[in-house]
N, C-alpha and C positions, 0 to 999 in steps of 0.2 A: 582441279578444284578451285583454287584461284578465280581462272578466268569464266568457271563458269557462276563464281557468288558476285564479280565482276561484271557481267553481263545481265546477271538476275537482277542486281542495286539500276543497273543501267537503265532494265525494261520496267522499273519502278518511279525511276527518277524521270526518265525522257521529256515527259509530259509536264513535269513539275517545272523542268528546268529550260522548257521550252524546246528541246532537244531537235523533236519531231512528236506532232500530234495532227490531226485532223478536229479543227475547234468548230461544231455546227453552226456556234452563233452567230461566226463571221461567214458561213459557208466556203473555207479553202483552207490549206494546211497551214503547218507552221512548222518553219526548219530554222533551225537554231540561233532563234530569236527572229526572224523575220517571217514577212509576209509570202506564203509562196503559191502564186496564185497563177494560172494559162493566158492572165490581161485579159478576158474577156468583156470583162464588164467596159472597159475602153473602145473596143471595137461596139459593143453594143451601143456606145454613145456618142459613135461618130469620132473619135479620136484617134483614132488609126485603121488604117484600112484591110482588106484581108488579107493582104498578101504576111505584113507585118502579125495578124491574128493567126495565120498558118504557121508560120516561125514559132510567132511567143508556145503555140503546142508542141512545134515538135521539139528545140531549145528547151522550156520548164519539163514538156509531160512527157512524150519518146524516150528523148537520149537520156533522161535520169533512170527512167526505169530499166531501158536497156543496158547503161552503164552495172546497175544492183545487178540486176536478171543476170545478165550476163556473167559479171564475174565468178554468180554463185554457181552459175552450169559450170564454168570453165575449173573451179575448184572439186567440184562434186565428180566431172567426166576426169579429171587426174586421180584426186585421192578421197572420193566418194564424200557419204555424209558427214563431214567435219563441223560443218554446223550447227549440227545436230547433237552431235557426241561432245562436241566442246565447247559450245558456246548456248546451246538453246534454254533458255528459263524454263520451259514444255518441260523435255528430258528433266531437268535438276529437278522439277517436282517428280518425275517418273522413278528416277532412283534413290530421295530419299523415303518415297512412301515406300516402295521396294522392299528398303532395309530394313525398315521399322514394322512391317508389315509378316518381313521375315522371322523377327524376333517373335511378333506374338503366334505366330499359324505356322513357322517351318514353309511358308511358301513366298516367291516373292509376289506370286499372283495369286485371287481368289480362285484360278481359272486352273491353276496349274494339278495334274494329275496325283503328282505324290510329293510327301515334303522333303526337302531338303537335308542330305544330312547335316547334322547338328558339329560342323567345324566349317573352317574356312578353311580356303587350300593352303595358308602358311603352316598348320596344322591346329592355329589354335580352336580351342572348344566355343561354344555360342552354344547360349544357354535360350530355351522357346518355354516363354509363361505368357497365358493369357492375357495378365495386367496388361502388356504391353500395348490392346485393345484400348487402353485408358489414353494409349498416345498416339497413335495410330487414327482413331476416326476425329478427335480435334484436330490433328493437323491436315487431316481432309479438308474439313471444314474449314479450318483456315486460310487453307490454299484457296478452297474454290471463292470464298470471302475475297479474297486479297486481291484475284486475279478478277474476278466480276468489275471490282472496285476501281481496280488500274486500267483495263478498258473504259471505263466508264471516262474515267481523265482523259483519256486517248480523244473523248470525242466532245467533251465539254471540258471548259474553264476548270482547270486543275482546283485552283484559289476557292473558287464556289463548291465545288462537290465535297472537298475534306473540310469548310466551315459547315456546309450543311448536315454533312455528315456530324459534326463535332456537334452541333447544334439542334442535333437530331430534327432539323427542318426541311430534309426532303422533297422534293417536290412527287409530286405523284407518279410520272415520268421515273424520276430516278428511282425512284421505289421498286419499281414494278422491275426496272433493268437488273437490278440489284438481285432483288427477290428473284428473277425467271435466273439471271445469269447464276449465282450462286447457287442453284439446285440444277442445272443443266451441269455445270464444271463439277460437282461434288459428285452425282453419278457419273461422268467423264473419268474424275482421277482414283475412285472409289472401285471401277467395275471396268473401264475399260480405256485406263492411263495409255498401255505401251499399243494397244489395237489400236488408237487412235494415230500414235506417230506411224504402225504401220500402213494404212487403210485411208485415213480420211485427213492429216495432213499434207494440203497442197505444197510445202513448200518441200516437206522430206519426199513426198512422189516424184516430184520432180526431178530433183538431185537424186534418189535412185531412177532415176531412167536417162539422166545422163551417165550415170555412174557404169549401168549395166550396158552402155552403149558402146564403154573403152574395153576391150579385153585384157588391156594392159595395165588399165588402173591401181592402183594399192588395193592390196586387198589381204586379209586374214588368211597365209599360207597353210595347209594340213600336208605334212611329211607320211602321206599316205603307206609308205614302202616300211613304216617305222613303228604303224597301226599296233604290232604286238604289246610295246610298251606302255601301249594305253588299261593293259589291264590294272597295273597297277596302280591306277586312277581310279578315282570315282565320279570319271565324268563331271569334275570340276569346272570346266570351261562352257558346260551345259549349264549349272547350276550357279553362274556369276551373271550369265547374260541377260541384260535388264529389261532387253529386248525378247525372252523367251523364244532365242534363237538356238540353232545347232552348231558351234562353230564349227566343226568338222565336214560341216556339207559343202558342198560347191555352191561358185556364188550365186547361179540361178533361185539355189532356196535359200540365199543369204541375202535378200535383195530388199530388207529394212535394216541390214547392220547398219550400224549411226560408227562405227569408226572407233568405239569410246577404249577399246587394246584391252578390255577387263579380262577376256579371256586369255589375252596374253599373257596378261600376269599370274595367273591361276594356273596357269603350262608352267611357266616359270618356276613358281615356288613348289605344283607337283613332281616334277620331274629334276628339282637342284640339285640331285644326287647321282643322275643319271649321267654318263659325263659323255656321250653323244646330243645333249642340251635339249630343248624341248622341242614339244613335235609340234607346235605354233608359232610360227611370224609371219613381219608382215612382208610382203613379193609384191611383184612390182613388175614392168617390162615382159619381157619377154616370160620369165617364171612367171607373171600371173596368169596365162593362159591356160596354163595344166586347173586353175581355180574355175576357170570361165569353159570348163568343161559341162556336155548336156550332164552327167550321172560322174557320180565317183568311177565308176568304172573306166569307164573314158580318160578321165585324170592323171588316172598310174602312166597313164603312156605318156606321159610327162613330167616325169617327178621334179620334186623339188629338193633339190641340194644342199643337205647342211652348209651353213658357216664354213667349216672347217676343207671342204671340198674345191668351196669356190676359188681359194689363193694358192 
């Protein structure tokens, strides 16, 4: 929770504080306080030649991106979408409309078939009243406001957009960004928040398809051989995931988990009485492979070993 109101503050502040932005007016970025620019316009004016204009690209624009790019495959092919599940502002809006969204409709999605029962897996009660619609579509609206707003800094003068803003003197430009992005983002987090990270997010695609390329990767264990105990569940680990995932599938149809352990916790508090422990963790090495089976079926020829087995 922490690091992800720490990272939301971050992708708010970035721009403010010079972080990193892309500012149109000067045409080239800006990284943490400075100018960060391929030296083009040098070469264009005879001030260095191309060999030097080859470098300043691959030096400023290759190896930075390859340096990011890279270490987020190499984090995502070990221990999948962590990014996602622990740091992304995206998600943090995904699961507090979620919850809020739960309170008032029993669902965490508009989309979702049937509602929720009305407890959490520690067993306590949650209480589903319509008011909660009174909270629910403002902070839609808020979000998709806020995030319209802070892109918009992403790409113009921080200083100008929030006095114009304050000043209600928009430019018509801004207006119009404002205007299309906050009714594009409000249907986004309104109807199709968690579709989004799974389907049209380039950056969570990616990292699941590095992810799914490790068979060894971390990954959300199901003690399949143990399946009986699950009756007396109510498929709480189904009903935490914000992702509107199955944790119990193999990770072929788990291949948008963001990593975020909720369903772990939901085994946890279901099963704390069970003193063979719960039928979810996370496996890794050679156990994740029975995960990285075609079908459950396939899987069992691989079980996964309690705790208690392993020493």
């Amino acid at each position: 929770m922490l690091a992800q109101c720490g990272f939301f503050l971050l992708f708010i502040l970035a721009p403010v504080l010079d972080i990193f932005r892309l500012d149109l007016t000067v045409k080239h970025f800006i990284l943490f306080g400075f100018d960060w620019t391929l030296g083009l316009d040098d070469f264009a004016a005879g001030k260095i030649g191309a060999g030097q204009a080859a470098l300043n690209i691959i030096w400023r624009g290759f190896l930075p991106i390859l340096a990011v790019g890279g270490t987020l495959i190499w984090v995502s092919w070990k221990w999948g979408r962590l990014y996602c599940g622990w740091l992304c502002p995206h998600f943090s809006v995904v699961e507090t409309i979620n919850n809020t969204l739960r309170r008032a409709i029993g669902k965490q999605s508009l989309w979702d078939k049937k509602p929720i029962p009305a407890r959490n897996p520690d067993g306590s009660p949650v209480q589903y009243d319509a008011i909660w619609w009174l909270a629910v579509l403002p902070l839609v609206i808020g979000f998709a406001f806020l995030w319209a707003l802070v892109l918009l800094t992403y790409l113009l003068p921080p200083a100008e957009v929030y006095a114009n803003l304050w000043h209600g003197t928009l430019t018509r430009n801004q207006t119009i960004f404002l205007t299309a992005g906050s009714i594009a983002l409000f249907v986004e987090f309104m109807f199709a928040r968690h579709l989004f990270c799974r389907y049209a997010c380039a950056i969570g695609l990616f990292q699941s398809l590095a992810w799914m390329g490790n068979k060894k990767a971390m990954v959300v264990g199901f003690q399949r051989q143990r399946a009986a105990d699950c009756a007396s569940c109510y498929s709480a680990c189904d009903h935490v995931c914000p992702m509107r995932l199955n944790p119990r599938n193999v990770k072929r149809l788990m291949f948008a988990c963001v990593q975020c352990g909720q369903c772990l916790d939901a085994c946890n508090h279901t099963q704390d009485a069970n003193p063979q422990g719960p039928l979810l963790r996370w496996v890794h090495e050679s156990t994740a492979e029975s995960e990285a089976a075609f079908n459950a079926r396939a899987a069992r020829v691989i079980p996964i070993k309690p705790e208690s087995e392993k020493h």
